[in-house]
C-alpha positions in Angstrom: -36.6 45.4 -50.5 -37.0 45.7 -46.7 -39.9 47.7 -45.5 -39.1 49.9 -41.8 -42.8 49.7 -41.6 -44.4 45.8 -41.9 -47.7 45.5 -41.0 -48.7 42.7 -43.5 -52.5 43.8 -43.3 -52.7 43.5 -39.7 -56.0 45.0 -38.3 -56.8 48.6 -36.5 -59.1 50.9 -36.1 -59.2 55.2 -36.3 -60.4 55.9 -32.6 -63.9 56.6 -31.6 -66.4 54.4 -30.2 -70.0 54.2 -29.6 -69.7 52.8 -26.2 -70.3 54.5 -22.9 -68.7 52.4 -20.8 -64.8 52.5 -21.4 -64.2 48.4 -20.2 -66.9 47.2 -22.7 -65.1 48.9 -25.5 -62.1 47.6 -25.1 -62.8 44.3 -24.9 -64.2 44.3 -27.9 -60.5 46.0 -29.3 -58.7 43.2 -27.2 -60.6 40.6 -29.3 -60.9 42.2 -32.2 -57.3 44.3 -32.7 -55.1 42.2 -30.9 -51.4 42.6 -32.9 -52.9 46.4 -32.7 -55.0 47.8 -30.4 -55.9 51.3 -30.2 -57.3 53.0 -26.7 -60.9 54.1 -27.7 -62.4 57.4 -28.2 -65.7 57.7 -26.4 -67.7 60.8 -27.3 -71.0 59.7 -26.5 -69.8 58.6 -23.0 -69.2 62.7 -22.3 -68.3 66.0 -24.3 -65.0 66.0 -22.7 -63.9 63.0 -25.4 -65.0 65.2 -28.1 -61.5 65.1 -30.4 -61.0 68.5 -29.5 -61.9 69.2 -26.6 -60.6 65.4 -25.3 -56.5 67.1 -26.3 -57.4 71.1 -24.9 -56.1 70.8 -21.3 -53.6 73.6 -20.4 -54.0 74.9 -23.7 -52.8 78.8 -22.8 -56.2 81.0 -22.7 -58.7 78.3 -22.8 -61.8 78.7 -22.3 -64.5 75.5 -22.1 -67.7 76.6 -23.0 -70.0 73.5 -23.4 -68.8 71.9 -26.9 -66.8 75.4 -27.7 -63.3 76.1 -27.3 -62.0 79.6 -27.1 -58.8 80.7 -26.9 -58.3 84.6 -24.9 -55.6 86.6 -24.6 -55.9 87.3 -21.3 -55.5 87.2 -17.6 -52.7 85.0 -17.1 -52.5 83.9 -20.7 -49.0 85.0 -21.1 -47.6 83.1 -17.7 -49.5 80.0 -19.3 -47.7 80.6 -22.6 -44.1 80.9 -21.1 -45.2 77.4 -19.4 -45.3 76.1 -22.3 -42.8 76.7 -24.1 -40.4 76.0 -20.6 -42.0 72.9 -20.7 -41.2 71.8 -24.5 -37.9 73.4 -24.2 -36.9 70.7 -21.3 -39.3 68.2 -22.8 -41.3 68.0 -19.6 -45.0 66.6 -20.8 -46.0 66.1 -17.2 -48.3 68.6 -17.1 -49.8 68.7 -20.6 -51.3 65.0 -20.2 -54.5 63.7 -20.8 -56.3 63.0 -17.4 -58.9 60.2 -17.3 -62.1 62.2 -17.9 -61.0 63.1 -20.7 -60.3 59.8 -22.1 -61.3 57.1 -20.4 -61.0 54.4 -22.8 -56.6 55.6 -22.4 -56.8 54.5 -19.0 -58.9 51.4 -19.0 -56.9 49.8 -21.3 -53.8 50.4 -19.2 -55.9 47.7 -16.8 -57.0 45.8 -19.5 -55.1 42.1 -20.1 -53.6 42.2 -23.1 -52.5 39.6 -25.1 -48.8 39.6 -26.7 -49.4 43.1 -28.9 -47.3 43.5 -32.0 -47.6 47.3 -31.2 -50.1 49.7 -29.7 -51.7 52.5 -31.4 -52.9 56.1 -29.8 -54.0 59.0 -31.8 -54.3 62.7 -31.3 -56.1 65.9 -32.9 -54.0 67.6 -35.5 -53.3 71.0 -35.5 -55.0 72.2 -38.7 -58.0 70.7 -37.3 -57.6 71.5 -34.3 -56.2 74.6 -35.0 -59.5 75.6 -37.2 -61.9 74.4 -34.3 -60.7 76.3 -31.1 -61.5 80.3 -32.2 -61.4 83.5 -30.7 -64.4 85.1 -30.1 -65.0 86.3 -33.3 -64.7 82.8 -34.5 -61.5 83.1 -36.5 -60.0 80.2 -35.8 -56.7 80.0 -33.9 -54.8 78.7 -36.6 -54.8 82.4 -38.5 -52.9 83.9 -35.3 -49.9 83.0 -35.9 -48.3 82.9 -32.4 -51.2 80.7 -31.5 -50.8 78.3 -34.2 -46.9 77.6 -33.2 -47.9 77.4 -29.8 -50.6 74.5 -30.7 -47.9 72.8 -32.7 -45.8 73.0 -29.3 -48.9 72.0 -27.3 -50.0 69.2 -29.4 -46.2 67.6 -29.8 -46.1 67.3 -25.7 -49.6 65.8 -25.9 -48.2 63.3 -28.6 -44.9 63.0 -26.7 -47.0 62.6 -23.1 -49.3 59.7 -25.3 -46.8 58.2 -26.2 -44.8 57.3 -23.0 -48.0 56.3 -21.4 -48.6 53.9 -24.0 -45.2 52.5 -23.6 -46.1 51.3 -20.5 -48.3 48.7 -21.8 -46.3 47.9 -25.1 -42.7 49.0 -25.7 -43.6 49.7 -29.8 -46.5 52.5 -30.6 -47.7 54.3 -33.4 -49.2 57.1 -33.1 -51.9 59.1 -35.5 -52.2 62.5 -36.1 -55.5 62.7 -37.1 -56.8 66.0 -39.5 -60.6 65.6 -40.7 -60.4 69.6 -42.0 -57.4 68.6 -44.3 -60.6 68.0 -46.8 -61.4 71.3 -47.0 -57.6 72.7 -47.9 -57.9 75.3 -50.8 -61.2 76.1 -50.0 -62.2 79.9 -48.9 -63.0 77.6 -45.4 -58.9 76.5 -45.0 -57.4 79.7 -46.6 -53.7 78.6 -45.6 -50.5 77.8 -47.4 -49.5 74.3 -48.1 -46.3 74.7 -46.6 -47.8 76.2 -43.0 -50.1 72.7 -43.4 -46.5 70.5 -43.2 -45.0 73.1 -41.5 -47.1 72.2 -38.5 -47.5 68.6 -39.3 -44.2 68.0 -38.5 -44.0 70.1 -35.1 -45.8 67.6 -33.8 -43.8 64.7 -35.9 -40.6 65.8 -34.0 -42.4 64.8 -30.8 -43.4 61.2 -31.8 -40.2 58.9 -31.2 -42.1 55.7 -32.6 -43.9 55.3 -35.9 -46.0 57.8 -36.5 -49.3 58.6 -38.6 -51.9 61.3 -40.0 -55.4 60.2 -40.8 -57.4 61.8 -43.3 -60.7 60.9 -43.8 -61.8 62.6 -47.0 -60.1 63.2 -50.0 -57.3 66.2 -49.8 -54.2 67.0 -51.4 -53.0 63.9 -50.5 -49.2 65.2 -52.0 -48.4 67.2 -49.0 -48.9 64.3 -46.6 -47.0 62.3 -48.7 -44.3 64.6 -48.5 -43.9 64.7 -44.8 -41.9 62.4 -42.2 -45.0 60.1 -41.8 -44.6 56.6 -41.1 -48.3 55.5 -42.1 -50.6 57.4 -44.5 -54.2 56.4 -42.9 -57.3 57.4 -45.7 -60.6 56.0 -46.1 -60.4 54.1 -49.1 -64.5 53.2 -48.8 -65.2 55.7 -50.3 -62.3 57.9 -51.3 -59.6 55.3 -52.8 -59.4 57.1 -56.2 -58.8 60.3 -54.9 -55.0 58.8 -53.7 -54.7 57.2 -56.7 -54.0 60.7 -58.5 -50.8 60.5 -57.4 -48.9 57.3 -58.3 -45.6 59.2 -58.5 -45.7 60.4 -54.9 -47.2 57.1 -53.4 -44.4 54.8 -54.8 -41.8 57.3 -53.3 -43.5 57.2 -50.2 -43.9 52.9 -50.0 -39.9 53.3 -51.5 -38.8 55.0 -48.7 -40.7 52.1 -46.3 -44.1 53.7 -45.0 -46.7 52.1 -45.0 -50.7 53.4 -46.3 -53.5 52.2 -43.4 -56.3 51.4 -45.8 -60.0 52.6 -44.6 -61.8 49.4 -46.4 -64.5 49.0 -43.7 -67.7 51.4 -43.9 -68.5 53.4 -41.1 -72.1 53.8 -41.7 -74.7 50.9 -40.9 -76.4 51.4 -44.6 -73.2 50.0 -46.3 -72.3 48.0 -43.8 -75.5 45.7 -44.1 -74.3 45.3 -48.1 -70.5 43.8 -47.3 -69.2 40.8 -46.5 -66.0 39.9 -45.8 -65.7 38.4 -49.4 -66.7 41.7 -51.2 -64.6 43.6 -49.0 -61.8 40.9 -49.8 -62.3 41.8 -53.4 -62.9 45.7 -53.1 -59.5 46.1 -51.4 -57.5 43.7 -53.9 -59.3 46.6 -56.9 -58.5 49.2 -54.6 -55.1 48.6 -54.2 -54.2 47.0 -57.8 -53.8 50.8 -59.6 -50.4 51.5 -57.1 -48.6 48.2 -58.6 -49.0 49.9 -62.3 -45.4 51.4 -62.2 -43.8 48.2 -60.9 -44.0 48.4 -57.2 -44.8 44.8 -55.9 -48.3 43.6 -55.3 -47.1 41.4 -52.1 -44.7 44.3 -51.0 -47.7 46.2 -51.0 -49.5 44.3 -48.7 -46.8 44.1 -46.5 -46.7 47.6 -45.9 -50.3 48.0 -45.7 -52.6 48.2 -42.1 -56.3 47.9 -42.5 -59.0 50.3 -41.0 -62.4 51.2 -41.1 -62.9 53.8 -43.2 -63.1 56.5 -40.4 -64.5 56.3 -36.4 -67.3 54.3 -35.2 -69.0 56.2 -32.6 -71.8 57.1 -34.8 -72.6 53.5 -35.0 -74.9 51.4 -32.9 -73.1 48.9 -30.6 -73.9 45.8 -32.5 -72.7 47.8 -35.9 -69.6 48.6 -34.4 -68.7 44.8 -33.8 -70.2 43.9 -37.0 -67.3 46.7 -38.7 -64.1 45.6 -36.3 -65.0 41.5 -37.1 -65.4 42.1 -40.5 -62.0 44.0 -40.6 -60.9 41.3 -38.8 -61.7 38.4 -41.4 -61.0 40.6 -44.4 -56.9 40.3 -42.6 -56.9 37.7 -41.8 -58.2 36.3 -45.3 -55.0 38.9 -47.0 -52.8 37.6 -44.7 -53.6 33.9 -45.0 -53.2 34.6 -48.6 -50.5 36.5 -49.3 -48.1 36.1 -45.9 -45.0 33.9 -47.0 
């Protein structure tokens, strides 16, 4: 079987960072993620690269208070919206970028020498999450209005679409992740909305991703759904979550049958359990992790050769030292499944 999607284990990570300064942190991807770097998230460096907030610019009606985002219906809210939509209708994402105080870590490591990169990866807020975040302000959140939530699909596909041609001009091949923390709370009185509005969405902002693309969960959810959809790479922390995927054998052999590829989360995100791993029991947690999806006769080594590793979520709530500590470790562990299992 050929895979579209062949990562063979190489190493990534989900996007945030504890660092400050935007040059330190990607060094430490340059050395660290080299087939696969990822531009870093750095919240702590300033609210703007809050996941939210960091993708809200233009967003029609926004309103930036501190660490909330409102949305109103007014003013010039409707000339906003008809920019919008003129603007996905002729596909110009000009003006629904992402400028550098917002993400500063995008733009440093557009200076940063790069080695040879087998592909670069960016990420964006999904719109469930997002969607659930920015409110009115009654605090309902956007995504129960529904000409606000098909505008935010709109608005977050020329985000995506904006992404990705900027990365393209450091690496022709990206992938690109969709990343939806709420999708843990779906069919909960919390995320009170129909699966297929959840896919529905999903794949708004799909359309706009030309290269692989990817949605990152990092909880356990009704993993079904995301299975169902156009994905390229299924990204889940399997830490602490990997039986909660392996509910669904059915759908994940369809999925690795059609040639995507799962981004396993192996490496902890909190400093507690990373002072208890080493690359060895990490080595062996992923091979028991991964050994329940070969039970209906899909390959072991076709398995790992669709298969990215992660840490389990982002590592901005680490300390710096802890966040080097999970990105070598990730490291090793691939290099140890590669060296093993490559052909």
């Amino acid at each position: 079987m050929s895979s579209k999607v062949e990562f063979n284990c190489l190493p990534t990570a989900i996007g945030s960072m504890p660092h400050n300064n935007a040059e330190e942190a990607c060094r430490l991807v340059v050395k660290y993620l080299r087939d696969v770097p990822h531009w870093p998230q750095l919240p702590k460096r300033s609210h703007l690269e809050n996941m939210y907030i960091q993708f809200s610019e233009r967003f029609p009606g926004l309103v930036l208070e501190e660490t909330k985002l409102f949305v109103e219906r007014n003013g010039d809210f409707d000339t906003q919206l008809e920019h919008l939509y003129t603007a996905d209708s002729e596909k110009k994402t000009e003006d629904y970028g992402i400028s550098d105080s917002y993400a500063a870590g995008l733009y440093a490591l557009s200076t940063t020498k790069l080695p040879v990169t087998r592909i670069i990866k960016g990420q964006v807020t999904g719109p469930i999450s997002w969607g659930l975040c920015a409110t009115d302000r009654e605090q309902r959140g956007i995504l129960y209005d529904d000409l606000l939530a098909e505008a935010l699909a709109i608005f977050l596909r020329l985000k995506a679409m904006w992404q990705e041609k900027f990365l393209q001009t450091i690496s022709p091949h990206t992938l690109i992740f969709v990343d939806e923390p709420y999708l843990t709370s779906l069919g909960t009185a919390f995320v009170a909305i129909p699966d297929e509005q959840v896919t529905t969405l999903l794949e708004e902002v799909f359309k706009g991703i030309a290269g692989l693309k990817g949605v990152h969960c990092c909880g356990t959810t009704n993993w079904s759904l995301l299975l169902r959809t156009s994905t390229d790479v299924l990204s889940f922390d399997a830490y602490n979550y990997a039986d909660s995927l392996s509910c669904y054998p059915g759908e994940v052999k369809t999925f690795l049958e059609r040639g995507s590829c799962i981004a396993w989360g192996i490496v902890p995100n909190d400093e507690e359990s990373l002072a208890k791993e080493s690359v060895s029991s990490l080595y062996d947690r992923l091979g028991e992790i991964m050994s329940p999806f070969t039970k209906d006769g899909f390959p072991f080594k076709q398995l790992i050769t669709q298969s990215l590793l992660t840490p389990s979520c982002g590592l901005a709530h680490l300390s710096h030292e802890a966040s080097s500590q999970a990105l070598e470790l990730l490291s090793e562990v691939s290099a140890k499944m590669r060296s093993k299992y490559s052909s």
